[in-house]
C-alpha positions as CSV (number, residue, x, y, z in Angstrom):
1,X,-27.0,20.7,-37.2
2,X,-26.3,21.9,-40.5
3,X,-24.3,25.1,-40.4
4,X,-22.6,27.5,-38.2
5,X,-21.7,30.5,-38.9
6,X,-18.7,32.3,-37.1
7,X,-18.2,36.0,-36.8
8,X,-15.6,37.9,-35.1
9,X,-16.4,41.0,-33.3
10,X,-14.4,44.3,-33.1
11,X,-15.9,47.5,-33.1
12,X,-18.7,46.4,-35.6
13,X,-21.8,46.6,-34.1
14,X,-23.4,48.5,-35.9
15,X,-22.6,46.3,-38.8
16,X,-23.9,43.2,-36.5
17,X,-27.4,44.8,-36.4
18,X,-28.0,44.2,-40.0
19,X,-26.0,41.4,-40.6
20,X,-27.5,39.0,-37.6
21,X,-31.0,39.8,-38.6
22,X,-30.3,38.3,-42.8
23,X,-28.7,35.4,-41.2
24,X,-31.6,34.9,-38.7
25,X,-33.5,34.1,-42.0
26,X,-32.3,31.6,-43.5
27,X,-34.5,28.4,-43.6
28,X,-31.3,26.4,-42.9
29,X,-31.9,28.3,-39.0
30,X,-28.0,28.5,-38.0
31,X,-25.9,28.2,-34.7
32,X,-25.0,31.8,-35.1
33,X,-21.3,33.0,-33.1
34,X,-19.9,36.0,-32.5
35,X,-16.2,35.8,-30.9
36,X,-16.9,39.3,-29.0
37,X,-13.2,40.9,-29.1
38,X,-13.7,43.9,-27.7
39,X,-17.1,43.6,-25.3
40,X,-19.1,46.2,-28.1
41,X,-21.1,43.4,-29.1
42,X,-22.8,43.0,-25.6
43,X,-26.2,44.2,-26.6
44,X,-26.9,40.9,-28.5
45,X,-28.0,39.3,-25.3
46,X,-31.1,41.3,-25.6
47,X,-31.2,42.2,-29.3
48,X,-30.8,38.8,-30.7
49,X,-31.4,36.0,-27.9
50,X,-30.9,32.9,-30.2
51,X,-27.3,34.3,-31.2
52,X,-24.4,32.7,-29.1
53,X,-22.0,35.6,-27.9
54,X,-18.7,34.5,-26.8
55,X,-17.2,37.0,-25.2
56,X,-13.1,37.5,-24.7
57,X,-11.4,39.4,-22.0
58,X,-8.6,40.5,-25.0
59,X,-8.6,40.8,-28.6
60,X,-8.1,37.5,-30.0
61,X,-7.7,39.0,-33.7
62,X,-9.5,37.5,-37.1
63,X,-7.6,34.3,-36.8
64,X,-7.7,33.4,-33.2
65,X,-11.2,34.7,-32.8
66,X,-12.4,32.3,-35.7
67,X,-10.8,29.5,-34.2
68,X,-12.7,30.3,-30.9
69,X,-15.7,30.1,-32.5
70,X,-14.4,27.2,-35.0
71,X,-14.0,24.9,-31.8
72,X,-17.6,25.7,-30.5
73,X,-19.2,25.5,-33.6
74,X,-21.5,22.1,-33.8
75,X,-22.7,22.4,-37.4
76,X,-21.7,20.2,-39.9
77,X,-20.6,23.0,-42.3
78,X,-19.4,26.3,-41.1
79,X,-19.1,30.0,-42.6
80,X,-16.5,32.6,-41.3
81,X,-18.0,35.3,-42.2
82,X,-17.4,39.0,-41.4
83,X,-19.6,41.0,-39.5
84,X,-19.8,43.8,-42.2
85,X,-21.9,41.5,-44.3
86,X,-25.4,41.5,-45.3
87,X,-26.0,37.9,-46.9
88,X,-28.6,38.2,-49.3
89,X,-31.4,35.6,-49.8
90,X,-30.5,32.1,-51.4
91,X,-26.5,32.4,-50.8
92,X,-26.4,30.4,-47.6
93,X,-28.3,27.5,-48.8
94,X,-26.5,27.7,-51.9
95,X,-23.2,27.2,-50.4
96,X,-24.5,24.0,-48.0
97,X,-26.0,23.0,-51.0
98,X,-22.9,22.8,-53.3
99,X,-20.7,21.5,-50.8
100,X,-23.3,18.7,-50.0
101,X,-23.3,17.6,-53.6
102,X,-19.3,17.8,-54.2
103,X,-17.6,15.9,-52.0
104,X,-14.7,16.3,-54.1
105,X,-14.3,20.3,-53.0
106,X,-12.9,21.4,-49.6
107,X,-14.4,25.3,-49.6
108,X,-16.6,27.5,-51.2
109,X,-17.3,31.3,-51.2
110,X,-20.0,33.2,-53.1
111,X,-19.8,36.6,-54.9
112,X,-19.2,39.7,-52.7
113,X,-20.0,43.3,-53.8
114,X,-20.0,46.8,-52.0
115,X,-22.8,48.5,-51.2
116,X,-23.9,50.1,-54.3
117,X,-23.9,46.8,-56.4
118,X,-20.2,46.8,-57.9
119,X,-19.1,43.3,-57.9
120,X,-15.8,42.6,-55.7
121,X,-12.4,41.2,-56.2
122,X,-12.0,38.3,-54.4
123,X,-10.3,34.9,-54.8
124,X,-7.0,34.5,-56.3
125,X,-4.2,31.9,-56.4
126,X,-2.0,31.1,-53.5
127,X,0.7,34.1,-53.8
128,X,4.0,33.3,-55.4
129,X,7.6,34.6,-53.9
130,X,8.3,37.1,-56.8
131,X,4.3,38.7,-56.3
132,X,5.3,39.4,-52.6
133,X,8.6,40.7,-53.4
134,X,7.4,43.2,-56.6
135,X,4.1,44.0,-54.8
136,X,5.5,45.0,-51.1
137,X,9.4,46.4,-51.4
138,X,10.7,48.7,-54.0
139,X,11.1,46.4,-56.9
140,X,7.2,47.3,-57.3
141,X,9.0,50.4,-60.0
142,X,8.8,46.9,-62.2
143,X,5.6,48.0,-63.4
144,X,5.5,45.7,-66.3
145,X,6.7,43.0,-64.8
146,X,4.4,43.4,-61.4
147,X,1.6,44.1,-63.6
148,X,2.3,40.5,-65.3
149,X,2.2,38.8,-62.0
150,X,-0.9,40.5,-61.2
151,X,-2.3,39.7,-63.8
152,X,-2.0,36.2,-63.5
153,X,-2.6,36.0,-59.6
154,X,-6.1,37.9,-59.7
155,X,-7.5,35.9,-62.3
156,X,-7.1,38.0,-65.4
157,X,-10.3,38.7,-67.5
158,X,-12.7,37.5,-64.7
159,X,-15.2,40.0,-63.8
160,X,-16.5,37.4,-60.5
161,X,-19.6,37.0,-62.3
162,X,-19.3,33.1,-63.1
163,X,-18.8,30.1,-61.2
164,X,-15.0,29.2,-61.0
165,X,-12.9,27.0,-59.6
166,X,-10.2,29.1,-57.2
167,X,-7.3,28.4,-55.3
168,X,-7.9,30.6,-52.6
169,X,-10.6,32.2,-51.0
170,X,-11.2,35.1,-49.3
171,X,-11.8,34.8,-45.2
172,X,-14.6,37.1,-45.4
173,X,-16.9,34.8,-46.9
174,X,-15.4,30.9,-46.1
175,X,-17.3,28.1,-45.9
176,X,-15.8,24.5,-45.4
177,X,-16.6,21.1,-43.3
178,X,-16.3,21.5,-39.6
179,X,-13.1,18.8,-39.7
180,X,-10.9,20.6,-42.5
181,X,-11.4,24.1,-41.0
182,X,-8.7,26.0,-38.8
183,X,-6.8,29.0,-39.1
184,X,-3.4,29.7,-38.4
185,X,-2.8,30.5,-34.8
186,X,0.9,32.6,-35.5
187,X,-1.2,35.3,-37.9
188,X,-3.4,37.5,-36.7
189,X,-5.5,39.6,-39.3
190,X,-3.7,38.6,-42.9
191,X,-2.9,35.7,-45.0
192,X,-4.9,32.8,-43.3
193,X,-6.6,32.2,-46.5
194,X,-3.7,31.6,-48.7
195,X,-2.0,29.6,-45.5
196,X,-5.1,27.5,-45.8
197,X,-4.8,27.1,-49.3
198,X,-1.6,26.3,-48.9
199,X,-1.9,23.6,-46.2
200,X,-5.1,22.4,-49.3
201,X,-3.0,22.3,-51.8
202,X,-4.1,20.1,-54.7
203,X,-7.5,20.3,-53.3
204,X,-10.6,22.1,-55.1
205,X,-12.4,25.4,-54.2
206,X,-15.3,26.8,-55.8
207,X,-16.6,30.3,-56.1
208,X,-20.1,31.0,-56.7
209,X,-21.8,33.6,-58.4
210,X,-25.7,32.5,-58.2
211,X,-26.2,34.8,-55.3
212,X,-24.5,37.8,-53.7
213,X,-23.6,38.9,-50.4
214,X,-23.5,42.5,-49.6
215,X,-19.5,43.1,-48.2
216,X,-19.0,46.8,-46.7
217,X,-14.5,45.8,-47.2
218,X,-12.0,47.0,-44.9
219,X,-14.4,49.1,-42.4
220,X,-12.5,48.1,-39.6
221,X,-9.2,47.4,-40.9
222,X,-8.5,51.4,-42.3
223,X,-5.4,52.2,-39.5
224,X,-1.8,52.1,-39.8
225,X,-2.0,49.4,-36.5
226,X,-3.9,47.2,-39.6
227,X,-1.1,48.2,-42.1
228,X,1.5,47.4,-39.5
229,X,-0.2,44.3,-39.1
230,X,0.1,43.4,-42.5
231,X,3.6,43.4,-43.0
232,X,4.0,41.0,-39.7
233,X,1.4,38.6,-40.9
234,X,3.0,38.3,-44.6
235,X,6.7,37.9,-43.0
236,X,5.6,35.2,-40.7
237,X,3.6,33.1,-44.5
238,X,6.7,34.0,-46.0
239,X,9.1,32.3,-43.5
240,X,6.8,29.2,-43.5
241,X,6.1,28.8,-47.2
242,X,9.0,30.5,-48.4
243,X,11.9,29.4,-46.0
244,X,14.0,31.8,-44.0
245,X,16.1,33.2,-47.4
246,X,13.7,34.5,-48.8
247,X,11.9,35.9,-45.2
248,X,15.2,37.7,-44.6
249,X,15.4,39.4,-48.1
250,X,11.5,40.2,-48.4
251,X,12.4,41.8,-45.0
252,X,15.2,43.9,-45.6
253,X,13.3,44.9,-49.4
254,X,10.0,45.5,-47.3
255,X,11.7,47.5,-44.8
256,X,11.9,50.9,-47.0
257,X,8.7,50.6,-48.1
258,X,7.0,50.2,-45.1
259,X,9.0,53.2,-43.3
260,X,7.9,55.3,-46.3
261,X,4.4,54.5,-45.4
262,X,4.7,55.1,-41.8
263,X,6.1,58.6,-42.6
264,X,3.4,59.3,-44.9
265,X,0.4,58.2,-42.3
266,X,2.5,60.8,-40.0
């Protein structure tokens, strides 16, 4: 088999109804799995036979849920993708295709924009110490410098609308070979991209712009449980990438910040 493509499930099926049906036509025919999180998807049984549900008796979150369906997956090449997603015609087989003709490049996304055409912002390089700490604790009143690192971590000057190579890519849209691809099991919603790009390092990954695929962001991630989340996920990359010094101080810097959120969601 050629490809799989993995989706995890939480609260999104009304998103699944349009999404299955684009993926359903692709001439590459793919195993199609949905990690079911939180039993909504169930109508797929009858809606969409050929899809394989996989249901779960708790939320098993973006990373766990992917790996679910990562293990089952039997296709050579496989595509976490979110369920908010409408792929549009050409941008599977264009992925296969480019990963099938560079064996030299570990991943590949293609361009993602909202609804009403705007192109998104996605890929950037893995995240250095001093963006987490000006981007997520109070040093962020560093405007010039923060806009400097920024800068230079999105990409500067590209509008997505060119094929480049990246350093990271974004887990709504992630295709690599079955044997390289697993997320982290200790995060749960953030950061597995740039942990995989940092477990990669050295390695190539390519974003394509031939094609687009139709990305309705953050529809299920808009809580302060997600923003709470956040904060965890990035604490535990830190302490891995970034050794427990600098977890401790991006911890007691994030700590204001983050109360000052919670207050303001109040």
């Amino acid at each position: 088999m050629k490809l799989s493509v993995v989706i995890v499930n939480f609260k999104t099926w009304d998103h699944l109804q349009a999404c299955l049906p684009a993926l359903m036509l692709s001439p590459l025919k793919p195993e199609i799995i949905v990690v079911d999180n939180d039993g909504s998807a169930s109508p797929i049984e009858m809606s969409f036979p050929g899809v394989i549900r996989l249901a779960q008796s708790e939320n098993r979150w973006f990373c766990g849920g992917n790996n679910i369906g990562i293990d089952a997956a039997q296709g050579d090449t496989i595509l976490l993708l979110n369920p908010d997603t409408i792929p549009q015609p050409g941008a599977l087989e264009a992925m296969v295709e480019f990963l099938d003709s560079h064996p030299d490049y570990r991943g590949v996304t293609m361009q993602l924009r909202y609804p009403n055409g705007e192109i998104q912002r996605t890929c950037s390089r893995i995240p250095s110490y001093a963006y987490l700490l000006v981007n997520h604790t109070p040093l962020l009143i560093f405007r010039g410098w923060r806009a400097r690192l920024n800068a230079h971590h999105w990409y500067e000057n590209w509008k997505r609308d060119s094929n480049r190579d990246v350093e990271v890519l974004p887990g709504s849209c992630l295709m690599m070979r079955r044997g390289d691809l697993r997320l982290a099991d200790d995060l749960k919603l953030y950061f597995p991209e740039d942990d995989l790009a940092q477990r990669f390092t050295g390695s190539k990954f390519r974003f394509l712009a031939d094609f687009f695929i139709t990305h309705n962001e953050k529809s299920v991630t808009k809580s302060w449980l997600a923003t709470e989340i956040y904060f965890r996920d990035m604490l535990i990359y830190t302490r891995k990438y970034h050794g427990v010094v600098g977890w401790v101080l991006l911890w007691l810097l994030s700590r204001p910040l983050l109360w000052g959120m919670k207050y303001r969601a109040r």
